[in-house]
NUVO-738741 format. One record per atom (N, C-alpha, C, CB): x, y, z; residue in one letter. Coordinates in steps of 0.001 Angstrom, whole numbers, plus 500000, padded with zeros to 6 digits. Glycine has a CB too. Example, Ala and Ser with C-alpha at 12.3 -4.5 7.8 and 13.67 -1.06 7.14 Angstrom:
REM NUVO-738741
513190494310507800a;512300495500507800a;513200496700507800a;511308495527509046a;512850497750507080s;513670498940507140s;512900500030507870s;514084499402505725s;
This chain:
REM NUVO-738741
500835498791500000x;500000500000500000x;500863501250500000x;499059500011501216x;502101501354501221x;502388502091500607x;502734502638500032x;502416502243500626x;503753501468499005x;504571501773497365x;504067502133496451x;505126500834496666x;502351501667496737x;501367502385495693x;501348503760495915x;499889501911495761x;501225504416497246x;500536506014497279x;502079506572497166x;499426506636499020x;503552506156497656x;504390506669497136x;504717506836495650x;505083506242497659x;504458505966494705x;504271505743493078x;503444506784492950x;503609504282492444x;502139506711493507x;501010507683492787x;501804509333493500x;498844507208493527x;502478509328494411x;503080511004494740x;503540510922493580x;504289511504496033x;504927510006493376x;505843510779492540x;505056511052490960x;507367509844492419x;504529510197490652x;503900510634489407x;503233511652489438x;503157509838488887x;502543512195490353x;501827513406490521x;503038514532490586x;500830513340491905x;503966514305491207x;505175514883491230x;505825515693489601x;506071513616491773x;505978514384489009x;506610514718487908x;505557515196486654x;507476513513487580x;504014514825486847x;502965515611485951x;502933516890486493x;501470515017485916x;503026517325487534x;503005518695487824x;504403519535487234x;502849518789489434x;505673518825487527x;506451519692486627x;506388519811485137x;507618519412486836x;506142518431484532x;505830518602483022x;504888519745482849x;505173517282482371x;503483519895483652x;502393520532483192x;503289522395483575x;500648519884484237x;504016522238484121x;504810523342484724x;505340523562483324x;505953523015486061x;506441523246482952x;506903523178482046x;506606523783480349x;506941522200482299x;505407522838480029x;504739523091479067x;503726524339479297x;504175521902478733x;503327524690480319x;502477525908480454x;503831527179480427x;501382525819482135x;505119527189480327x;505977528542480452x;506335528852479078x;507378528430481393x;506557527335478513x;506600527210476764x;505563528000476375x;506351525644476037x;504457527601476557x;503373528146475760x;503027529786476104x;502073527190476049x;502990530188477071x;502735531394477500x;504150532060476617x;502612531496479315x;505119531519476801x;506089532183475798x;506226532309474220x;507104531681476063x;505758531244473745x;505224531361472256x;504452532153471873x;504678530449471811x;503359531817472942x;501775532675472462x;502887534261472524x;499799532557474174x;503551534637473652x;503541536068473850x;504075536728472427x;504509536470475182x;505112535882471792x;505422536406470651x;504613536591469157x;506368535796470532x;503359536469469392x;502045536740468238x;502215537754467526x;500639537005468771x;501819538562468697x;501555539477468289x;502249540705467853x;500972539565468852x;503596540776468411x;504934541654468382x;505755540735466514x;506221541207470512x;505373539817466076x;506249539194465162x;505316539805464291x;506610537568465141x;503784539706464068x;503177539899463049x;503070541280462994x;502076539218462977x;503344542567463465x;503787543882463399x;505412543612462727x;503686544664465039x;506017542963463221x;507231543053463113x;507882542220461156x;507723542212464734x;506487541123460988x;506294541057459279x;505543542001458614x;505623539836458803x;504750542713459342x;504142543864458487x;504806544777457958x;503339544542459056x;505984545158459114x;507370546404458429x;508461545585457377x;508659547141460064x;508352544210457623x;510000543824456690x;510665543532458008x;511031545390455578x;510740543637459218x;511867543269459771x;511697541533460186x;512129544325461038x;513297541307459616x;513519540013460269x;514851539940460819x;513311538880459348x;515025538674461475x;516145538034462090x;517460538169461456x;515882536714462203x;518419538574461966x;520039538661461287x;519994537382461100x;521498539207462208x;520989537339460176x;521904535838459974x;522681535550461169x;523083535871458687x;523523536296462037x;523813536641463033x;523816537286464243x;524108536690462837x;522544537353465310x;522087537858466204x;522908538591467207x;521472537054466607x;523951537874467511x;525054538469468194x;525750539343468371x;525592538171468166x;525947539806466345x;526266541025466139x;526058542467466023x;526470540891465668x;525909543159466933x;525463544440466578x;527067545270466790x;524012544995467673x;526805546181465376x;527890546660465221x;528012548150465794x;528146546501463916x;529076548810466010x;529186549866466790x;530292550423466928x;528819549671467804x;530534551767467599x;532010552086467931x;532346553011468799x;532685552448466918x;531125552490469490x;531360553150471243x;530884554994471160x;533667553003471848x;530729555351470450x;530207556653470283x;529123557465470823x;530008556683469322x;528910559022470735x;528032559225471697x;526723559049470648x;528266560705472566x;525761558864471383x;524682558580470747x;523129559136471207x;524780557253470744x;522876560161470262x;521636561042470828x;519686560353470516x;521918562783469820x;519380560130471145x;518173559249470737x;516897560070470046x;517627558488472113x;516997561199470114x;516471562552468975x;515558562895469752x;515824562291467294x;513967563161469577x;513228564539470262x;512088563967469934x;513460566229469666x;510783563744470818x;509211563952470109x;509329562001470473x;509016564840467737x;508440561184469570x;508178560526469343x;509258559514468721x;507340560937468982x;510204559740468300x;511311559290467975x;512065559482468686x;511683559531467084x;512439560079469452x;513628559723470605x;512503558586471538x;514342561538471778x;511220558264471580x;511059557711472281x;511070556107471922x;510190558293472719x;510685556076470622x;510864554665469706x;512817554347470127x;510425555122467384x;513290555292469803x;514911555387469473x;515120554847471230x;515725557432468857x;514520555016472182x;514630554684473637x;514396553157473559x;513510555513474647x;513125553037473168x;512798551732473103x;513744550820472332x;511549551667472588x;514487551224471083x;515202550271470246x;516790550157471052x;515253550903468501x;517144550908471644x;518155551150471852x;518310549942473017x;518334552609472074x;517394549748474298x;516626549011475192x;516387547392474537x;515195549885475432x;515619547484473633x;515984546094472794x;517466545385472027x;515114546248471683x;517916546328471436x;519384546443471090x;520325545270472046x;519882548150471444x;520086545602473379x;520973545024474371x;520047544062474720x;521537545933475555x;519462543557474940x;518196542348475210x;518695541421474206x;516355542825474870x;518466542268473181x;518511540980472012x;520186540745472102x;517858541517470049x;521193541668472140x;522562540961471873x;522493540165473397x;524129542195471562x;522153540334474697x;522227539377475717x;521900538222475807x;521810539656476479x;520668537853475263x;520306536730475240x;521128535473473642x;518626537119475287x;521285536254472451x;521952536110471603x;523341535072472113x;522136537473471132x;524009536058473497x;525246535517474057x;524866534067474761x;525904536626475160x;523633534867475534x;523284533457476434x;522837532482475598x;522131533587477565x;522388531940474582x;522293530898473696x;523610530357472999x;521383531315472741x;524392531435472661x;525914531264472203x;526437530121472909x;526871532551472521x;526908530574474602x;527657530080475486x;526572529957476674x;528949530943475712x;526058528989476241x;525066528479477612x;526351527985478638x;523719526838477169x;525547528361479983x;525819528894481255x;525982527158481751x;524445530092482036x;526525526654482520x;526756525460482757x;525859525219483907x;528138525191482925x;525480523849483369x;524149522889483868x;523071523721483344x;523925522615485683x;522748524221481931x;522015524553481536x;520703523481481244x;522611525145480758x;519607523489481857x;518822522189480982x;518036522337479548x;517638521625481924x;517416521875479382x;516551521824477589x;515655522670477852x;515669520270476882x;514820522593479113x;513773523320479332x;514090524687479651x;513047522760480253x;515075525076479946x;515750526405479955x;516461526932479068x;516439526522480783x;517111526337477696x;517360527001476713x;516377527235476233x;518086526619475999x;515013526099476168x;513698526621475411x;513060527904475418x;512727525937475766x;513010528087476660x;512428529396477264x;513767530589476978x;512012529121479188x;514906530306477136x;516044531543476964x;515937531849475454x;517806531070477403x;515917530383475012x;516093530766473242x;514559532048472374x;515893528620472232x;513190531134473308x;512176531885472765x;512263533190473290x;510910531324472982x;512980533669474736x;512696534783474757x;514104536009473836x;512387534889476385x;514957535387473709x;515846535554472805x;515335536174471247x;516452534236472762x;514476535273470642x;513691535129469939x;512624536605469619x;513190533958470478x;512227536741470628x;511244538022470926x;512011539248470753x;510613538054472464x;513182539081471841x;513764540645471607x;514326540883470217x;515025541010472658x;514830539772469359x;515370540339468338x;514451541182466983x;516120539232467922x;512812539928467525x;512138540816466717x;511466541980467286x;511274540151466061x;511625542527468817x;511344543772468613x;512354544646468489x;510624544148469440x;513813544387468647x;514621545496467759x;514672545346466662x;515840545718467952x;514194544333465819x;514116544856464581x;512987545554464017x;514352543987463871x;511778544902464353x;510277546174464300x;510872547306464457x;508951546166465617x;511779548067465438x;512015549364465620x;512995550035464739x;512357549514466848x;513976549017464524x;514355549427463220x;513817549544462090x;515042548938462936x;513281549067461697x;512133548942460839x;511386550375460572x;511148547901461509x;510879549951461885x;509419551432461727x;510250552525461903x;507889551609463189x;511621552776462479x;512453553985462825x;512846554475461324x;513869553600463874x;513206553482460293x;514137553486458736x;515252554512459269x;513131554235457010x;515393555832458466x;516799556412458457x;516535557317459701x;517317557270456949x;515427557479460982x;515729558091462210x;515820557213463098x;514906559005462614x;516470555387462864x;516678554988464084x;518439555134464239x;515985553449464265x;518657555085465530x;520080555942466089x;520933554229465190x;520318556332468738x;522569554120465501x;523217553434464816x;523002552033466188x;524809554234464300x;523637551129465180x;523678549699466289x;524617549991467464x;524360548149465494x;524063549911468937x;525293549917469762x;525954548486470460x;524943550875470882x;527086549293470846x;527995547998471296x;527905547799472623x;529509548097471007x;527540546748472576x;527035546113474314x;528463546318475235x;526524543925474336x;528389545887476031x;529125545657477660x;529065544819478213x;528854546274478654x;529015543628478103x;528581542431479208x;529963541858479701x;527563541046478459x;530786542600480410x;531836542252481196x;531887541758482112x;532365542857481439x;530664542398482944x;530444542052484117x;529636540995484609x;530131542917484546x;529341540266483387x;528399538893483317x;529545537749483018x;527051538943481893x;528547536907483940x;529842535465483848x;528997534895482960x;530317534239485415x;528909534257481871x;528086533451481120x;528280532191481162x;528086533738479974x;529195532252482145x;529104530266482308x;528609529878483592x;530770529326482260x;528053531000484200x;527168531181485729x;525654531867485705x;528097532275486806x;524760530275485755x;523524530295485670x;522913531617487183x;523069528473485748x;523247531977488008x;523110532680489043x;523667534172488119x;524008532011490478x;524316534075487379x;525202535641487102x;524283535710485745x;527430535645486804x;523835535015485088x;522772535105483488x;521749535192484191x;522605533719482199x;520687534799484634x;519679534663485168x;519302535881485873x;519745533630485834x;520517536585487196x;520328537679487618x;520465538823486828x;520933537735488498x;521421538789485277x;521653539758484551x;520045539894483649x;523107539433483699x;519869538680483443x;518405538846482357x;517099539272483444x;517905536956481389x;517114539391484832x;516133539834485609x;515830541253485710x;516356539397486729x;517064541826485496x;517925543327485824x;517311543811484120x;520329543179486153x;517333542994483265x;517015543513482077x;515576543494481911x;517677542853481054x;514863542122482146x;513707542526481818x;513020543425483029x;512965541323481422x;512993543266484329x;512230544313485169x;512565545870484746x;512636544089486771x;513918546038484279x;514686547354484006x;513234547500482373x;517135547061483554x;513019546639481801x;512684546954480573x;511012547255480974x;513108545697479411x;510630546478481086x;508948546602481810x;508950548543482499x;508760544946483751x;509777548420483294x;509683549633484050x;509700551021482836x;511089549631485224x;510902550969481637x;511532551743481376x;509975552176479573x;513478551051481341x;509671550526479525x;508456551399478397x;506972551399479167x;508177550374476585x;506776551692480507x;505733552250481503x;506015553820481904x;505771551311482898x;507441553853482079x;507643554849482016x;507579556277481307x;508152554557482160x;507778555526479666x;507875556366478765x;506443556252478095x;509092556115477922x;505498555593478154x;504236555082477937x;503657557380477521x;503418553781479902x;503452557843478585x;502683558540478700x;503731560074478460x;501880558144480007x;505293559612477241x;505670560477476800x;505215560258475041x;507073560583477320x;504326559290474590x;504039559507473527x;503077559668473056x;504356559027473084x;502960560687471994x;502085561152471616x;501174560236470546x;502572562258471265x;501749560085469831x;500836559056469019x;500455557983469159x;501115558797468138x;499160557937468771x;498043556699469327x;498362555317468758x;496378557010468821x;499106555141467410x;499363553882466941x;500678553683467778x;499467553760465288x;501215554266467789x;502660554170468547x;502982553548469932x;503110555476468735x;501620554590470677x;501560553782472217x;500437552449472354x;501003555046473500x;499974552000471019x;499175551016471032x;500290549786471057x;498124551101469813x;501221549846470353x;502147549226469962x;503122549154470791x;502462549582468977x;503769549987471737x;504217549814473452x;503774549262474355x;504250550692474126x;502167549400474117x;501696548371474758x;501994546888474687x;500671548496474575x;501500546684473239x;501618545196473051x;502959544660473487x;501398544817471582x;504104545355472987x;505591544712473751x;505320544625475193x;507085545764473581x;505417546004475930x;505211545674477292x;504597544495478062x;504639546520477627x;503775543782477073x;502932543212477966x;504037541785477685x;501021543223477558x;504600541517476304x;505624540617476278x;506654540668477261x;506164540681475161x;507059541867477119x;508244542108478514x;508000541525480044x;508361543816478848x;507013542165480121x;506313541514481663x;506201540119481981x;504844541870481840x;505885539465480693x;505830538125480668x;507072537474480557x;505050537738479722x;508363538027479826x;509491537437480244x;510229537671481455x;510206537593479419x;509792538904482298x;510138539327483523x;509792538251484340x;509551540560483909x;508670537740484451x;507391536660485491x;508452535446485230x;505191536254484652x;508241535168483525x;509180533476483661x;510893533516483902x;509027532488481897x;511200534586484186x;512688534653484515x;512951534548486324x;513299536267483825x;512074535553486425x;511325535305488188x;511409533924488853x;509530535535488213x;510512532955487642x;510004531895488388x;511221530907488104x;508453531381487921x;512080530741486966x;513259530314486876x;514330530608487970x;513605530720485765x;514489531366488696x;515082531781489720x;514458531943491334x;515463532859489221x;513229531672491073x;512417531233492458x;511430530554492297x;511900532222493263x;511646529232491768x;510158528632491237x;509117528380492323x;510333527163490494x;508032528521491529x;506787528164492619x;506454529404493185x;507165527092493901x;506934530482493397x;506875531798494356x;506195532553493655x;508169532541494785x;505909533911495008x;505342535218494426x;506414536116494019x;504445535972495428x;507768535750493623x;508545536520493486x;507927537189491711x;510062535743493789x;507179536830491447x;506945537682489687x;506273538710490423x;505756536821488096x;505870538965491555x;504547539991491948x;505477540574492433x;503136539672492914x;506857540546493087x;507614540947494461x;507105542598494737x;509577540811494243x;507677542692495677x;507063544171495930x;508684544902495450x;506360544550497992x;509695544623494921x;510334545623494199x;510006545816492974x;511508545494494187x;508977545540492357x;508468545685491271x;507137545873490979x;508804544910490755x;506232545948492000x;505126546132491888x;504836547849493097x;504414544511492247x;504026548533493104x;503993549272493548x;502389549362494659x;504386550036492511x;502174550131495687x;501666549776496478x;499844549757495949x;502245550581497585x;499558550346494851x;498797550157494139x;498363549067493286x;498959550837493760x;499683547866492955x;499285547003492868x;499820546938490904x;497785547032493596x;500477547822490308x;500858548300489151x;502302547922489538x;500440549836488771x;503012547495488329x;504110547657487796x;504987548617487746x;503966547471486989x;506189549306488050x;506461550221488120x;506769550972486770x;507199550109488935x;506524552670486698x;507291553340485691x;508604553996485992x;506514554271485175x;509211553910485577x;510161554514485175x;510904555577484376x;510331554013485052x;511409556862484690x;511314557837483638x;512573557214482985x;511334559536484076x;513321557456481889x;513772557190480896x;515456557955481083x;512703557649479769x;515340558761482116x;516829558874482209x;517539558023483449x;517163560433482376x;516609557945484380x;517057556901485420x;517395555439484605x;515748556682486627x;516640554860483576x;516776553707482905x;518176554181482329x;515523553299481858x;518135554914481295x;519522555320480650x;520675554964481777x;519554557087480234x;520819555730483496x;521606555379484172x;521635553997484638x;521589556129484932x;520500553401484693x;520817551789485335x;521474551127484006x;519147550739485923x;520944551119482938x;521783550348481740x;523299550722481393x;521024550597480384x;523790552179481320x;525078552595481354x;525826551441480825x;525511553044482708x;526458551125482030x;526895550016482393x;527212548813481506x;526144549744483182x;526304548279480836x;526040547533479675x;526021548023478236x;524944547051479877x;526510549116477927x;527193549260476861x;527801550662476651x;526400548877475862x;528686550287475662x;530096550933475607x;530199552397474951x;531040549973474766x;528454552859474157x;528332554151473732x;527654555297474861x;527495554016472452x;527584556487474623x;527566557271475258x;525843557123475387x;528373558432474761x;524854557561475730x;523855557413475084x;522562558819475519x;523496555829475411x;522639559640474983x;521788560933475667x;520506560812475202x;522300562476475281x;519470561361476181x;518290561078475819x;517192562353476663x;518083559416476216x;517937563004476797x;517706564587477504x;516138564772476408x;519509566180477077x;516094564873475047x;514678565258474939x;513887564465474306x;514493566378474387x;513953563163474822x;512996561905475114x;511745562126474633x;512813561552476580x;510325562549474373x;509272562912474571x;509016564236474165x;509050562680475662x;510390565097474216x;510021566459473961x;509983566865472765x;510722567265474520x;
């Protein structure tokens, strides 16, 4: 009897992680719908080489109005997409299948929303910049994991922030729809690093209202710094 109800735990055991599993896949596929089919409507697709974004450390002004705020947003994807790019490169040791799945799809996402922005930006999006990831160990699942947390909460925050510096209605329809992708790779990066928990809700990221935080767009500029090697001004953001 009781090799039976121990048998019937563990199987209950291991259907709950599968069903775990397959529900982070899917919430991650689905999230990319809707951001890819904007992102075939402009022409943008996938490099031959994701990794590469070219650059030369220069200062770099993100322009004025509605376009410095797209130019915020691409600039923000820019480094998402070359991070995760790396983290698929040189997976982090004891990486499992079920965690490149999810790194690769969300990998996947950012490249097509820096390229949508390139795209919809044509000759006013700023030049490719050159990342920084020095300070990331990429063969340390604790040092990738905490770097891609720092990116997506930093990213969620940083187009909430700028949400209500743009003026045009197709524009912030379309911030939306990413944001809500972002959030969703924020939650499964969360739960990869505290599974089972309320850490996707934590209260450094949620505010006492119960919202997500915003962020204005030069504080973001200062937390990213750090991660890449051009100058990057953004003084009239919105204006």
């Amino acid at each position: 009897m009781n090799k039976i109800m121990k048998s019937h735990t563990d199987s209950d055991k291991q259907e709950e992680k599968v069903t775990s599993v397959v529900n982070r896949r899917y919430f991650l596929r689905s999230a990319g719908l809707a951001t890819s089919m904007g992102a075939i409507v402009l022409g943008a697709c996938k490099d031959d080489d994701p990794a590469v974004i070219p650059g030369t450390g220069d200062a770099v002004d993100l322009g004025s109005g509605d376009i410095g705020v797209l130019n915020y947003a691409y600039a923000l994807e820019q480094l998402e997409a070359a991070f995760y790019a790396q983290v698929i490169t040189t997976p982090y040791t004891g990486m499992s299948d079920t965690e490149k799945t999810i790194l690769t799809d969300i990998r996947d996402h950012e490249i097509i929303h820096r390229d949508f922005f390139k795209a919809a930006l044509g000759d006013k999006a700023i030049k490719g910049l050159t990342p920084n990831f020095s300070t990331i160990d990429f063969s340390s699942r604790t040092s990738v994991l905490g770097a891609a947390k720092l990116f997506e909460d930093t990213g969620v925050a940083a187009y909430n922030g700028a949400g209500k510096l743009i003026k045009n209605a197709e524009y912030l329809l379309l911030a939306g729809k990413i944001v809500s992708v972002e959030a969703r790779h924020a939650a499964v990066i969360r739960d990869l690093i505290n599974p089972k928990t309320m850490d996707f809700a934590g209260d450094d990221i949620i505010n006492a209202d119960g919202f997500d935080k915003a962020t204005a767009p030069a504080d973001i500029l200062n937390a990213v710094k750090g991660f890449v090697r051009d100058t990057i001004t953004g003084a009239s953001v919105g204006k």
